[in-house]
Every structure is written in structure tokens, then in C-alpha cells.
N, C-alpha and C positions, 0 to 999 in steps of 0.2 A: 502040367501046370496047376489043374485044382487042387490035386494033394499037396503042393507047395503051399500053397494056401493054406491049406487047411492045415500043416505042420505047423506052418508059421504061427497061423492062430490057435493051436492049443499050446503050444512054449509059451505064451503068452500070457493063457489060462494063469489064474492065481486061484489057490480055493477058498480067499473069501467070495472071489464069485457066485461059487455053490456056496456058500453058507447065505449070501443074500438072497440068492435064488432059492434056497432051501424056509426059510424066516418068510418069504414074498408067497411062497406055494401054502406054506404052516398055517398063516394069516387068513389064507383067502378060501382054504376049508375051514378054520374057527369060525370065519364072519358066515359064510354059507349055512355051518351048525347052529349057529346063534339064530339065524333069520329063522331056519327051520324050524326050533327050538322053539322062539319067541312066537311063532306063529299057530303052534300045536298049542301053546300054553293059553293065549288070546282066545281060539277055540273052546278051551276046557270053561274057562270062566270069561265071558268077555267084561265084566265089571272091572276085571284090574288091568283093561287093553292101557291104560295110558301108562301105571306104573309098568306097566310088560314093556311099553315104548321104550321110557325115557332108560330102564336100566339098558335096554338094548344099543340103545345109541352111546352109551354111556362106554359100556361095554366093547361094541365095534371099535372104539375112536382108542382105547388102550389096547387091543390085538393091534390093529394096525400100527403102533407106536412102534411094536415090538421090528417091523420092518424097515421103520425111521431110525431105530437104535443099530441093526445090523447095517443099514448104510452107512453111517456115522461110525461105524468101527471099522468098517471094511475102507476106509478113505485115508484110516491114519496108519 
């Protein structure tokens, strides 16, 4: 009975799933490298911690898009 299941649900499978699940994984090491990034760099000089901020936020909220866009195409 589980492997029926489990048949049924990969017939099922489409691959934009893995491409949104692939764009959702891609995102969430960029913003990771970014923090990291942005946090090594605040260290080097903290005088430009606010401009290191606002690019960072800046930044995060366009990777993340890139997740919003592969949902929005995987839906049509």
C-alpha cells in the first residue's frame, strides 16, 4: 500500500516542482552568503555598517524575488 502512494505521488511530480524547489534552495544560500558576506565586511570597517545594512536588505528582498518569480511561472 505505501509504494502505491508513493507511485501515485511521483506521476504526479511535475518538474517545475524541482525548479521551484531548486530557485527556493538557490535563494536561501545567496541570502546565507549575503548575511555572511555583509557581516565579514561590517567587521573590516564598521563605519560603513549602515550602508553594508541597507545594500544587504536591499539585496536579500531581490534573491528572494527570484523565488516569487519561479512560483508565478510554475503556476501557468
Amino acid at each position: 500500500m505505501p509504494f502505491e502512494i508513493l507511485a501515485q505521488a511521483a506521476s504526479n511530480f511535475n518538474t517545475w516542482h524541482f525548479a521551484v524547489a531548486a530557485a527556493a534552495l538557490g535563494s536561501a544560500i545567496g541570502i546565507g552568503l549575503l548575511g555572511s558576506k555583509a557581516a565579514e565586511a561590517t567587521g573590516r570597517n564598521p563605519g560603513a555598517a549602515g550602508s553594508i545594512l541597507t545594500l544587504s536588505i536591499i539585496l536579500a528582498a531581490l534573491i528572494e524575488g527570484i523565488v516569487f518569480f519561479a512560483i508565478f511561472l510554475a503556476k501557468n
